[in-house]
N, C-alpha and C positions, 0 to 999 in steps of 0.2 A: 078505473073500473077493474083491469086490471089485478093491480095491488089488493082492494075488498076481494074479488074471487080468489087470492092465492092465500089472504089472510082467513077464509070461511074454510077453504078447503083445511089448511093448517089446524084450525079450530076442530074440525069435524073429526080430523083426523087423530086429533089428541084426549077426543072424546074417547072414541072409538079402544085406543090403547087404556084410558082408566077403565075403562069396562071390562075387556078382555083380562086385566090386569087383576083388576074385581071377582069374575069371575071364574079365573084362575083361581084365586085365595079361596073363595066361597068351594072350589071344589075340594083342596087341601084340606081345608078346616072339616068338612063332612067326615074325613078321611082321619081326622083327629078323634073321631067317636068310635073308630073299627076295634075291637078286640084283639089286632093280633097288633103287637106290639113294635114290627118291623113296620107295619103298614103307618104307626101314629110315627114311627122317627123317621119317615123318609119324609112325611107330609111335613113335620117340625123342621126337617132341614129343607124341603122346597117354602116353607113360606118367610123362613131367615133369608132366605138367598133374593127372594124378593123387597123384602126390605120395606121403604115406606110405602109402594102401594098393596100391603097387605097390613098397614096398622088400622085404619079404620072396620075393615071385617072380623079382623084378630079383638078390635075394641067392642064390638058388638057380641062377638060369642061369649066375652068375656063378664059382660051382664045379662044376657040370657044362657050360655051353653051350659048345657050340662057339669057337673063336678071337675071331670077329669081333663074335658073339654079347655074348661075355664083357666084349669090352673097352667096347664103346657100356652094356654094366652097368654096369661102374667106373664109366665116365663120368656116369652118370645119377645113382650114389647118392652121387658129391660134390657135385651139381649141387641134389641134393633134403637133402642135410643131416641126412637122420635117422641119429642115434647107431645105432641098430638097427649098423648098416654098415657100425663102425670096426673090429671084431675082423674078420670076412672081408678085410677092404680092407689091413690091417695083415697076414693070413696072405697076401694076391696080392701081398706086395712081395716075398718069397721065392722061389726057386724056379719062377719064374713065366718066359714068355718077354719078351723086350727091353720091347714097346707096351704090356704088361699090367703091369708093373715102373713102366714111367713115368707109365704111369696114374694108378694107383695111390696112386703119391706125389703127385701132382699133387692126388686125389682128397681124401686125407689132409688137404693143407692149408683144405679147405674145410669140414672137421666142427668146428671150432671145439670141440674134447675134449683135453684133455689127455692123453690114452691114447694121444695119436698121436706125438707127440714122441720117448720113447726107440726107436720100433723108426724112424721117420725118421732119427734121427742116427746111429743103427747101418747104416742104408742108406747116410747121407751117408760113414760114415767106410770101407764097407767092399764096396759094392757094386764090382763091375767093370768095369761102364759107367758112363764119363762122364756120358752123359745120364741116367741112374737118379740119379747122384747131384747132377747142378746141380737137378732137379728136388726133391728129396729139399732143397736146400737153400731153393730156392724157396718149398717148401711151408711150413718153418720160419720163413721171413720174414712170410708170412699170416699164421699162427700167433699167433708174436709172446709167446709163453712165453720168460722169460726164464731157464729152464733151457736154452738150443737155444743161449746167445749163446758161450759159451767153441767148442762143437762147429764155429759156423760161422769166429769166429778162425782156430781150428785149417784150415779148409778152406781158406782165403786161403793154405794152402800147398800145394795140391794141384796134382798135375801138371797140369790140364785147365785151358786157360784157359775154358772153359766155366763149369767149376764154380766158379773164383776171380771170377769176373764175377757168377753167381747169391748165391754165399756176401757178397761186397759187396754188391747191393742189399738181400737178406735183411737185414744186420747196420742199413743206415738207417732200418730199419721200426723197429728198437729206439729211438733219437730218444735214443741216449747218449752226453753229449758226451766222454767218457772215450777212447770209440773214433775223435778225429777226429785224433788221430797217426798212429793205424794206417791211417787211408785216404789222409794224406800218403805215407804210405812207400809205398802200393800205387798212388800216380801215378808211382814208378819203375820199376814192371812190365813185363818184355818185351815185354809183347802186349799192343797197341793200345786193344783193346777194355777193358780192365782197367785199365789210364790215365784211358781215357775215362771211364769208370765212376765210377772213383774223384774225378776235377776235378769231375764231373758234383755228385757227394755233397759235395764240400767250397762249390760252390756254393750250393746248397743249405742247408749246417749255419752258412755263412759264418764259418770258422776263421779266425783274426786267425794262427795259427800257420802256415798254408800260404803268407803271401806268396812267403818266397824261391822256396819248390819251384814254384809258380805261374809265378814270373816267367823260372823256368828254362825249364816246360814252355812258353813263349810260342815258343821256336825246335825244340822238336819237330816231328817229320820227319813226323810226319802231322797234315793239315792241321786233324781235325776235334778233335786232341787239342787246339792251341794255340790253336785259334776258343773252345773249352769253357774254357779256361785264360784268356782276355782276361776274358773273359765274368763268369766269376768272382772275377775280381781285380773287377772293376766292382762285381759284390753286396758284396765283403769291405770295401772302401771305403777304403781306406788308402792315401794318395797319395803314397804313393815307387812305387806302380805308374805313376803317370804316365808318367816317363822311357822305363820299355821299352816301353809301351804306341804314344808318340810313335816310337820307333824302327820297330816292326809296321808300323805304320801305313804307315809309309816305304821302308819296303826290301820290303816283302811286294805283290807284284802281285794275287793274288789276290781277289777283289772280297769272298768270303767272311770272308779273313783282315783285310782293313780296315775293315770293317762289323763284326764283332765289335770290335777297335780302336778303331773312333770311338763304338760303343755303350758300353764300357768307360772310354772321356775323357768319355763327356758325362755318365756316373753321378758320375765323381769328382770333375770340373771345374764340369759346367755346361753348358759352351761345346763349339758343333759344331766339330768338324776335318775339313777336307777335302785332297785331297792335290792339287798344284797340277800338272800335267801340262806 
């Protein structure tokens, strides 16, 4: 008899803390609608600090609250990690507007679920906003499900160089040496940024296959592509980079561009190079 009164009271009393618990959030969240902007960040950190028992009130405001409401919700319940989350958070990439879309995907990448991958790669391949879907590819990169790796291939041909620069670093989080042709070919990208990206990765992976394309991109027309491109010849170590290296060094005024150059001869050589004025 005993033991039932000490197990009701036990019971009663862990009622009593979800509610309290409950009721806490629900008064934070109110607190998320206020205009003065210290008031929504102290509320966004008292409902972090609480953690799983404020995901289901946080999941509630997050299909009725208001705009602003809504989106500091997403932000919270990828931040706090509980599964509870990923069905709501998977329905807000739908149909949702632009901030609550990118959210959303962003949020996704941080539930560490496998549930979250097909309706992500259905965003990556079909969403209308660019940003929905470099995010959408982003998130697949955290991920790191290697069902997501063909989806993000495929996005390395998408219109946005946005997304072709997210769909690249996503595809390095996989650590497969298979794919470091494909990041050769994507240092001959129009857009700067997707170059860069790409040298960036091949330093990094240290492909013995990217010299030539390396030593091409050393006279690319932007400056931070062929500083990225010395640089990496440097890590790959293969010294027929020397020669154009020695060339940079010389013709290139730039202070930037000769300092990747002599960082680059002194991995492969040894020896400092200075350029004599």
């Amino acid at each position: 008899m005993r033991v039932k009164f000490a197990v009701f009271l036990l019971l009663e009393l862990l009622i009593m803390v979800l509610n309290c618990g409950e009721r806490r959030a629900c008064h934070y969240i109110e607190q998320l609608k206020s205009g003065d902007k210290e008031t929504r960040i102290d509320a966004s950190y008292q409902l972090l600090l609480m953690g799983k028992s404020a995901v289901e009130p946080l999941i509630q405001v997050m299909r009725s609250g208001d705009e602003r409401s809504r989106f500091i919700a997403i932000q919270l319940l990828g931040k706090i990690g509980d599964s509870r989350a990923v069905e709501p958070l998977i329905d807000a990439l739908v149909g949702e507007s632009l901030p609550l879309r990118e959210a959303a995907a962003e949020a996704l990448g941080k539930m560490a679920d496998e549930r979250c991958v097909p309706p992500l790669i259905d965003r990556l391949h079909h969403d209308p906003a660019p940003s929905v879907r470099a995010k959408a590819a982003e998130a697949l990169g955290v991920l790191r499900y290697i069902a997501a790796e063909d989806a993000l291939i495929e996005a390395l041909q998408d219109t946005s160089a946005e997304v072709r620069v997210k769909a690249l670093a996503a595809l390095e989080c996989f650590w497969d040496s298979r794919l470091n042709p494909l990041f050769v070919k994507m240092t001959e990208d129009p857009d700067e940024e997707v170059r860069y990206v790409a040298v960036q990765i091949l330093q990094h992976t240290r492909f013995p296959g990217a010299l030539r394309q390396l030593i091409k991109l050393l006279n690319d027309e932007v400056p931070a592509v062929r500083q990225e491109a010395a640089y990496a010849l440097g890590e790959i170590g293969d010294k027929r980079a020397v020669r154009p290296l020695l060339i940079m060094l010389v013709e290139y005024e730039d202070e930037a561009d000769r300092k990747a150059a002599q960082t680059a001869l002194k991995k492969l050589t040894g020896a400092e190079y200075k350029v004599l004025e």
